[in-house]
C-alpha positions as CSV (number, residue, x, y, z in Angstrom):
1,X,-76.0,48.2,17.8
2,X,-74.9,45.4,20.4
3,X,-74.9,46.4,23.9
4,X,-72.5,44.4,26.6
5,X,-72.9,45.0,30.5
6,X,-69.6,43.4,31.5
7,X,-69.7,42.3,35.1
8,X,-66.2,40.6,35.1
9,X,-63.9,43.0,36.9
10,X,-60.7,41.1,35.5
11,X,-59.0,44.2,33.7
12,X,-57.1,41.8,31.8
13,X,-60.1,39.9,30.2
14,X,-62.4,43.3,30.1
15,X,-59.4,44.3,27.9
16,X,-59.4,41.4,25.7
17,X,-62.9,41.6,25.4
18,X,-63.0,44.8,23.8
19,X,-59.6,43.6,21.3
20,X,-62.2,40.8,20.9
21,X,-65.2,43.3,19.6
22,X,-62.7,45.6,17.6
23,X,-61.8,43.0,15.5
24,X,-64.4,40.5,15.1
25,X,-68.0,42.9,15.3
26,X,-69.7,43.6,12.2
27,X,-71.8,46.0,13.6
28,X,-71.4,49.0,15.9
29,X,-71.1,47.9,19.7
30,X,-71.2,49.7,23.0
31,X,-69.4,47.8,26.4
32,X,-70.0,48.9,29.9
33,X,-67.6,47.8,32.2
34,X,-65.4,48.2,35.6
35,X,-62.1,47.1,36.6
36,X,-60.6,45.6,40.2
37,X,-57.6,48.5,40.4
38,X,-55.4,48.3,38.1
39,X,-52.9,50.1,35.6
40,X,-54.0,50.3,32.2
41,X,-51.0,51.2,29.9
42,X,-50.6,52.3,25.8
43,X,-49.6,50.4,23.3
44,X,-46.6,52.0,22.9
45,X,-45.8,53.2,26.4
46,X,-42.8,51.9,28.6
47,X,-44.7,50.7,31.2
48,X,-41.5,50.4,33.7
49,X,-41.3,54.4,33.2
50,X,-45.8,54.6,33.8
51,X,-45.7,53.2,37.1
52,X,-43.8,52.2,40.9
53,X,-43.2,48.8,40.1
54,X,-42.8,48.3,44.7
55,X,-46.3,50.5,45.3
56,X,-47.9,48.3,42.8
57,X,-46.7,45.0,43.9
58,X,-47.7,46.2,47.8
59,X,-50.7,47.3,46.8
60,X,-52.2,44.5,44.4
61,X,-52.5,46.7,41.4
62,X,-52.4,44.7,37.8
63,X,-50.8,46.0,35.0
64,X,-52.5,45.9,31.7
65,X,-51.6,46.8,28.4
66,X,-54.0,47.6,25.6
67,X,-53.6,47.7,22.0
68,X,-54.4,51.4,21.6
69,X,-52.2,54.1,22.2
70,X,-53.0,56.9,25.1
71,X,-51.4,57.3,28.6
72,X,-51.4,55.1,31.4
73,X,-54.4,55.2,33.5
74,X,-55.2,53.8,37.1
75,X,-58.7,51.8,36.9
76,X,-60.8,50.7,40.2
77,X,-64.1,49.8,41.3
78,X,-65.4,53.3,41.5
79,X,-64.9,54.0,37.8
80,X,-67.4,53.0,34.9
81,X,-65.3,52.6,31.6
82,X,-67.2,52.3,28.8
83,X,-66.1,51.3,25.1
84,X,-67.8,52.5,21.5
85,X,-66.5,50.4,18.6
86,X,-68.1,51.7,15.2
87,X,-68.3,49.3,12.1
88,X,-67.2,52.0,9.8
89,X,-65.7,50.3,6.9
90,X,-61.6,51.0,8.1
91,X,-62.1,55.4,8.2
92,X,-59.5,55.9,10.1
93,X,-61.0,59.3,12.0
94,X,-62.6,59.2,15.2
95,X,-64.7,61.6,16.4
96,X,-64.4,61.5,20.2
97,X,-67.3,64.1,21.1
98,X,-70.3,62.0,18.7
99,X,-69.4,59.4,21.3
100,X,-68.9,61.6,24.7
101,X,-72.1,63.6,23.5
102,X,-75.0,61.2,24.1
103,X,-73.3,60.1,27.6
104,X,-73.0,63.7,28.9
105,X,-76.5,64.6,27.7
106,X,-78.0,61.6,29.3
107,X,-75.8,62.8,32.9
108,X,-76.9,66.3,32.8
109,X,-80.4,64.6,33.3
110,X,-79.4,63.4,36.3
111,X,-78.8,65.5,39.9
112,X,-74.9,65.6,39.0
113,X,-72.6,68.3,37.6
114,X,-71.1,66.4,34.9
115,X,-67.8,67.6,33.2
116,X,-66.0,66.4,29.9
117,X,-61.9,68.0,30.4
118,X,-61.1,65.8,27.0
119,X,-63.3,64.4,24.1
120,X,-62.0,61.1,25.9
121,X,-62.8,62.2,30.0
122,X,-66.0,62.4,31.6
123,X,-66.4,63.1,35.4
124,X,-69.2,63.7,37.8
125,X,-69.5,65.6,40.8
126,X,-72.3,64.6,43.1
């Protein structure tokens, strides 16, 4: 497996680098990675209909689209994303927990009270 530790913050290129992996890798890759705020929207989400196009202009927030589907999602400094891509010949289900499972057991090592809402959501309470 090839492990990446982005430390760009550029949610654009983080984004492109993980297009980049999903298409190109041959074998199974993990990213870790962090985003300056920003929007990150679905495919096939209207992204005037996500967001406040006048709070994100005064704030500085980017918008970003990615090539997978999901909802919009608001990205800063004080989230860790991280990105599993699995060489697995074009099966076209994804189990979302086998990924989420390692993570969570490696938090519940640490002195945090770590939750999973989704197969996709992690969150820590210190």
């Amino acid at each position: 497996m090839y492990c990446f530790t982005r430390t760009e913050t550029d949610p654009a290129f983080n984004l492109a680098a993980e297009e980049y992996l999903l298409k190109n890798a041959d074998e199974d890759c993990f990213m870790l990675w962090r985003n300056h705020k920003a929007i990150i929207v679905g495919r096939n989400q209207n992204t005037l209909s996500e967001i406040n196009p006048d709070f994100v202009d005064r704030h500085g927030i980017r918008v970003v689209r990615r090539i997978t589907g999901g909802g919009a999602v608001y990205h800063d400094l004080g989230n860790v994303n991280f990105t599993f891509i699995k060489a697995n010949g074009g099966k076209k289900e994804i189990d979302f927990a086998a990924y989420t499972r390692p993570i969570l057991d490696y938090l519940n090592t640490l002195p945090y009270r770590p939750n999973s809402t989704a197969a996709t959501i992690l969150s820590l309470r210190a």
